[in-house]
N, C-alpha and C positions, 0 to 999 in steps of 0.2 A: 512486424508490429510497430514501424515508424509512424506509423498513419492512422485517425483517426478510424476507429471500426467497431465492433463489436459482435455478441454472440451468445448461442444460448448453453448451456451444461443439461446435457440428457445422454445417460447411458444407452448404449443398444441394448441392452435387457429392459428398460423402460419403453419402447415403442410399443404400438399394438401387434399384435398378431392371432392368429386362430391357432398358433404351436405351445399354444402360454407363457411365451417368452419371446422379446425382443430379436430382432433377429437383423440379417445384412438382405431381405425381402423387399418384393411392395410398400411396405411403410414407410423404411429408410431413404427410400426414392421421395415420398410425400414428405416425409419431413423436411429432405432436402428441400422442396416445392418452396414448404411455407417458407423456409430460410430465405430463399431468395427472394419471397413475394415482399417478405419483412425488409430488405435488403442488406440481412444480415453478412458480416465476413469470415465468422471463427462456427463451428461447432465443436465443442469440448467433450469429449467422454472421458468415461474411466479406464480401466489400463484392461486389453485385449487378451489378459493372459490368461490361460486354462484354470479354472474354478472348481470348485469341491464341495462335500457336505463335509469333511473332515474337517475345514476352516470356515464353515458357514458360510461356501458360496462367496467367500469374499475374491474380490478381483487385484487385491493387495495382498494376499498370501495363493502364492500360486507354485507349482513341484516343476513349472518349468520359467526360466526369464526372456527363452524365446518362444515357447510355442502357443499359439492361440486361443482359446474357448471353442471346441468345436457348437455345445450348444446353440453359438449364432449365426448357426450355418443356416439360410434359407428350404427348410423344405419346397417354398413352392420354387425360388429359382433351381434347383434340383429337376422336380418334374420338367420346369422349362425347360431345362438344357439337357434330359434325356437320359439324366442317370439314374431314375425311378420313374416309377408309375403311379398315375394320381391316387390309384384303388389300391395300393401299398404303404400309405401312408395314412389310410382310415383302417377304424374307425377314430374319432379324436379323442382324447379322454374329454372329462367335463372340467375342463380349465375352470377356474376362478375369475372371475372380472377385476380388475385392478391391479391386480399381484402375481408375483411369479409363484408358485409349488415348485417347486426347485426338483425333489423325489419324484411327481409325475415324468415333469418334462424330461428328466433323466432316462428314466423307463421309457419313454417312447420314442425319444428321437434316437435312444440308443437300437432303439430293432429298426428303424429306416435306415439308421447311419448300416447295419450290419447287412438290409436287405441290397443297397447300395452298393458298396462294398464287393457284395458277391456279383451283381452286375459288370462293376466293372474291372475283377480281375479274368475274367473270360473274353474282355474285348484282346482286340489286338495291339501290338505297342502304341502307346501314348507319347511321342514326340515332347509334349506339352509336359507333362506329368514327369518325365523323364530331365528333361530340363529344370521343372520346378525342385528335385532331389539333387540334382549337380549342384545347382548355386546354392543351397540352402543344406549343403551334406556336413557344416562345421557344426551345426547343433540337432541338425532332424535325425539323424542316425542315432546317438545318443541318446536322446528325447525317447526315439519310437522305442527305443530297446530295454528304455528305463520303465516304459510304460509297460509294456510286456512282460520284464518281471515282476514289476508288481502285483501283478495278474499272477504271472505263476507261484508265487511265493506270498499268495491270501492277502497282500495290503499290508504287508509285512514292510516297516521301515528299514528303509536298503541299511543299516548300521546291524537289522538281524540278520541278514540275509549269510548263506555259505564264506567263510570268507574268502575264497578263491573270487566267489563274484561281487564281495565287498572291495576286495584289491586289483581286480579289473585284468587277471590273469586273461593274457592273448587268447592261449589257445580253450579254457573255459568260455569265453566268452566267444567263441567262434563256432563255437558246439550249441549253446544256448539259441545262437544269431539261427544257424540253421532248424533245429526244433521249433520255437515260436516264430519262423519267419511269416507265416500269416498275418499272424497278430500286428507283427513290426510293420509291414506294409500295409495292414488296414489303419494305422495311428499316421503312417506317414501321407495317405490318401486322404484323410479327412484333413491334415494342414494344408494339403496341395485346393482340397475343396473351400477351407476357408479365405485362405489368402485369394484363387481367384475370385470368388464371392467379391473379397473385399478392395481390389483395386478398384474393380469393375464400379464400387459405388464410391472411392477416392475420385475416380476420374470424371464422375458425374459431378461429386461436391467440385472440385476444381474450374470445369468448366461451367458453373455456374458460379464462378467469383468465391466461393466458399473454401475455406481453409480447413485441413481438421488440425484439432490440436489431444495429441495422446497424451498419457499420464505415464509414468515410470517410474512404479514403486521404487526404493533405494535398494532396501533388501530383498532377498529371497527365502525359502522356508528350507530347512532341514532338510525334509524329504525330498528331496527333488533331484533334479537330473544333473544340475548344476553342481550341488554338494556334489553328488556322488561322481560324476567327471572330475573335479576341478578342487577336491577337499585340500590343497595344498596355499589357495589364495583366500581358507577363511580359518580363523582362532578355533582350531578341534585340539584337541589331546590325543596322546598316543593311542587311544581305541577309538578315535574319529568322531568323537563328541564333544559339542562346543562349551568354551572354558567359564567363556564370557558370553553375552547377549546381550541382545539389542534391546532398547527402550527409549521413553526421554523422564524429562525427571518431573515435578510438581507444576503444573498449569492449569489454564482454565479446563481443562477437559481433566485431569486430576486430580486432587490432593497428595496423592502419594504417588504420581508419573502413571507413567503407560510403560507396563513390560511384554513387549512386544515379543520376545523372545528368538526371534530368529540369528544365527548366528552373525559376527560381524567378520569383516576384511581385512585380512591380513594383507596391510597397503606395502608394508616395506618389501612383500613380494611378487606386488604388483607391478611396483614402481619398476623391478628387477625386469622383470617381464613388458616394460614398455603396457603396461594398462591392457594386455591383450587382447582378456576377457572382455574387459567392461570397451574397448575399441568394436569388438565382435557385435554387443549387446547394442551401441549408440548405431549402431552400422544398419544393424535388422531392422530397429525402431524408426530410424531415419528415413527409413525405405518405406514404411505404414502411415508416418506422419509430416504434418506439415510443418507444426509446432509441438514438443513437446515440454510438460511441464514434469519436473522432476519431484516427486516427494519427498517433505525431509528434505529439501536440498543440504539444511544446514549439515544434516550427516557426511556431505562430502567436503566439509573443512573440519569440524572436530566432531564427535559422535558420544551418542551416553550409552557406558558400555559397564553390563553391571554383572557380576559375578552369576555363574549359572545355578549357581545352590541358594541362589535369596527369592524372597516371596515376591517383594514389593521391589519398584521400580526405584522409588527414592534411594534408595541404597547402594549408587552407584555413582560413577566418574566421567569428568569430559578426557575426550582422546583426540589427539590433534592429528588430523588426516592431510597427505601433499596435495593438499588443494590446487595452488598455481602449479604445480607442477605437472601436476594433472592434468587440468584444463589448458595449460598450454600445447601439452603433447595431442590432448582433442581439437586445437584449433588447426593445431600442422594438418591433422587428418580430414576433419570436418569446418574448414573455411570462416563457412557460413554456418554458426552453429545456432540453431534456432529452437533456445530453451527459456523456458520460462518456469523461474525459483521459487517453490512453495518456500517460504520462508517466515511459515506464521510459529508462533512458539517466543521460546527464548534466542534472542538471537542477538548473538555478541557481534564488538567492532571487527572480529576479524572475518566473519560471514558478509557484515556489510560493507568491505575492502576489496573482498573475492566477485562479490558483487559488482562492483562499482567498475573495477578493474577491466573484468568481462562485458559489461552493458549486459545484465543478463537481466531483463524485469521482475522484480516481485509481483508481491499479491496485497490487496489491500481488504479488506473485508468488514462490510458499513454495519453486520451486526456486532461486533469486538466496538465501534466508532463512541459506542454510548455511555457505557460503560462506567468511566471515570470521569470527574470532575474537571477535565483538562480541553481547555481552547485549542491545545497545540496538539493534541493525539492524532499519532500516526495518522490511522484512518479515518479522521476526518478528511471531506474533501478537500477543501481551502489549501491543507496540507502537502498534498501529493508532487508529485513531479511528474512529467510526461512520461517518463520509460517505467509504468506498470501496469499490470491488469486489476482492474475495478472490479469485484465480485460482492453484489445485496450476500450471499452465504455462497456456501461450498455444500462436499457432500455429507460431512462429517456436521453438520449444523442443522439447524431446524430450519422450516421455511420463516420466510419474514412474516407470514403472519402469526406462525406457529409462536414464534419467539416475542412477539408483542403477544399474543394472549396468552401463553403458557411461562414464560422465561422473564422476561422484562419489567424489571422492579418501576414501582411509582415514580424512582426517580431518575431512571436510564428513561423513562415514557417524558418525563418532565423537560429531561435534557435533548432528545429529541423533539419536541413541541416546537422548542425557541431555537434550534437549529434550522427547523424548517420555517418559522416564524405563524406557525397556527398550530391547531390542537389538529388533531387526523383522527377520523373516524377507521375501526380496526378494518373493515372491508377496502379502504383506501392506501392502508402503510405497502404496501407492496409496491404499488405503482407512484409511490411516492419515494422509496429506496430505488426505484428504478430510473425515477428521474432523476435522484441525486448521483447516480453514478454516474449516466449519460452526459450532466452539463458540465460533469469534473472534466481539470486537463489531463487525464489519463489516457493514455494514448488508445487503451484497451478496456470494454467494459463488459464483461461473462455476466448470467442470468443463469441460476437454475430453474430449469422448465417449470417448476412446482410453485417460484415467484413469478413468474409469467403470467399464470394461471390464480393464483392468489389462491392457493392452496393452505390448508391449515399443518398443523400436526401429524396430521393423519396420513400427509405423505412423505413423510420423512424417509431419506434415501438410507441413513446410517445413524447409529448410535456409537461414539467408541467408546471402548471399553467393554462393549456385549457382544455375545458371541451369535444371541440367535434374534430370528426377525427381521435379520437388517438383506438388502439390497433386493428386496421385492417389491418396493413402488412400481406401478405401469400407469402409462396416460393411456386415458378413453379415447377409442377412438373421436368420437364428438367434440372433444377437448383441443383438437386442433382445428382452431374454428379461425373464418375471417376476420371475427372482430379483435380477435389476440395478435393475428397481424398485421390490423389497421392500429393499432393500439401503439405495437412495438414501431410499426415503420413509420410516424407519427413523430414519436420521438427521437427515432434514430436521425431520421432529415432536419429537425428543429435543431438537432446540438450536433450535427457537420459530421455525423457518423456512416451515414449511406456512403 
């Protein structure tokens, strides 16, 4: 990200599809298209991890930190490649236009994923398949086997489970291994089917100039595969339930914090252990992405860690995490470490030292720009330095026009008027937050698709703090049009970004 570039922010749940969900298909390929017609260099998504109705589908609370979404497995490149039949994947339900149903698409792709499945455990050895379980046997064994009790034991949080298979006794859990070994191998088939899905369109974005850039939540959830392997590198109590949690304290997206709840890292046993897990974790990730931006960055120099018996988030403490210590042990490992610092929030001199220290870019975000009465604020442009990415919003934000007609007080409208130097009619603020990040010295400028398109409210990717409605925006198909590319690639060549 030395170099002038940019890019747009669209989930793969957001693409079209006839599956009612985004997917790693035909679309992905077209998207890629217009990226390049745009002569775009980043495409940004949200984090690839396995999603839920138990977390509202969020792609930030997920039961595994390595294992996929199979949901964005292509059905149609499936029939292409021979491991179903096209007349096994109808009929379609009546998907919705614009949105995911999260419940349908569940239900259906889960009887193709199962009619599959049985296809291909009657082929003969998979070379292929075979290999992709050897390299990837430090979390997919785990993962597949986590997933299968759950199954067996009704969705029951592994802290109820027997405790023989709560303490991960050898010879119990070797008995279990054989019992649901179907199961374990249909969970580990479908990561084998996601990940080749997904080079396949790594290697397209690539050779067409385009970089991805993945997300990687800080924490993990409770229930997951992680806990339940590895409960010794987070804050649980003697019955394996955590003491403390995660949150941040009072910001613009609260009054009274975000209590996030997931447990936190027990670092001083990390550090024991040479970071091994989170070495494992940058390692998988590294291998999916080209850039990754980290969530929370600020969580890995000090963290707000708040008693697990409080309501609110406010009622907690910063924790000070071996940050350089850390990142220095990731740079022995990883060189070239290509991450990029969510670091919006509170964020003390000692994150922006770790920062600094590193070259590790922030984020800059031109709807916070307006805000307060200050020439000198952060995210103003004028402000910036070259080593950051420039984003009009994120996921967690409304669109820019959403935010000028729904959010943005007379005088945040007024204070933007004279920064741009005229008044902007509301169908124009979009493309006019797009130019201002463009002509900034930012080395890097992200676009969510929904500012692209001068989208309202109404397609708002996320709301925090709520648990239901959120990450069901889709683009129309017709929505990726040439004139959104003559638009973007217009600009991108004007301010030295092609």
């Amino acid at each position: 990200m030395e170099r002038r570039g940019s890019g747009i922010l669209l989930h793969i749940t957001s693409l079209p599809s006839p599956y009612g969900i985004g997917d790693l298909g035909p679309w992905s390929y077209r998207f890629v298209d217009f990226l390049a017609e745009a002569k775009q260099s980043f495409w940004q998504i949200l984090p690839l991890n396995y999603t839920g109705p138990a977390y509202g589908n969020s792609p930030y609370h997920s039961i595994s930190a390595f294992a996929c979404n199979p949901l964005l497995i292509s059905p149609a490149l499936m029939i292409e490649r021979g491991f179903i039949c096209e007349n096994e994947v109808l009929p379609l339900p009546d998907y919705p236009e614009g949105k995911v149903d999260f419940e349908t698409v569940i239900q259906h792709k889960s009887k193709i994923f199962h009619t599959a499945y049985e296809h291909f455990k009657k082929q003969a050895n998979n070379p292929d398949y075979e290999k992709f379980c050897s390299e990837n046997s430090s979390w997919l064994e785990d993962y597949a086997l986590f997933m299968s009790l759950k199954s067996y034991f009704h969705e029951q949080t592994w802290n109820h489970w027997p405790v023989e298979v709560r303490q991960r006794h050898p010879e119990v859990l070797q008995s279990l291994k054989q019992q649901l070994r179907d199961k374990i191998e249909m969970e580990k088939f479908l990561q084998y089917l996601f990940v080749r899905q997904w080079i396949s369109l790594k290697q397209y974005c690539n050779h067409k100039g385009i970089q991805i850039v993945g997300d990687l939540p800080i924490y993990v959830q409770y229930d997951s595969a992680d806990l339940w392997t590895n409960p010794e590198i987070f804050k649980l109590d003697d019955e394996n339930k955590p003491y403390v949690i995660s949150g941040a304290p009072p910001d613009y997206y609260s009054e009274t914090g975000q209590l996030w709840g997931n447990p936190v890292y027990q670092w001083d046993v990390l550090k024991r252990r040479e970071y091994d897990w989170w070495v494992q974790r940058l390692e998988r990730n590294l291998k999916l992405f080209d850039f990754l931006r980290i969530d929370h960055f600020r969580g890995l120099v000090g963290y707000w860690e708040v008693p697990a018996t409080e309501k609110i988030a406010s009622n907690g403490k910063w924790v000070e995490a071996p940050a350089v210590d850390f990142f220095d042990h990731l740079i022995k490992k990883f060189p070239h470490l290509p991450i990029i610092a969510e670091d919006l929030g509170t964020i003390t001199p000692d994150v922006e030292e770790v920062m600094h220290r590193f070259q590790f870019p922030g984020m800059k975000v031109l709807l916070f720009a307006f805000g307060d009465d200050n020439p000198m604020h952060p995210y103003l442009p004028h402000t910036y330095d070259k080593n950051c990415v420039v984003y009009t919003g994120t996921h967690d934000n409304n669109t820019v026009r959403g935010w000028f007609e729904k959010e943005a007080s007379p005088e945040d409208k007024k204070r933007l008027s004279r920064y741009l130097g005229r008044e902007v009619p509301t169908g124009e603020i979009h493309r006019e937050l797009i130019r201002l990040a463009m002509s900034s010295i930012a080395d890097t400028a992200i676009f969510p698709m929904q500012d692209i398109l001068g989208l309202g409210e109404e397609a708002r990717m996320n709301r925090p703090a709520t648990t239901k409605g959120n990450w069901q925006w889709r683009l129309l198909p017709e929505q990726l049009s040439s004139s959104h590319s003559s638009m973007l690639l217009e600009m991108t060549e004007i301010y030295g970004r092609a």
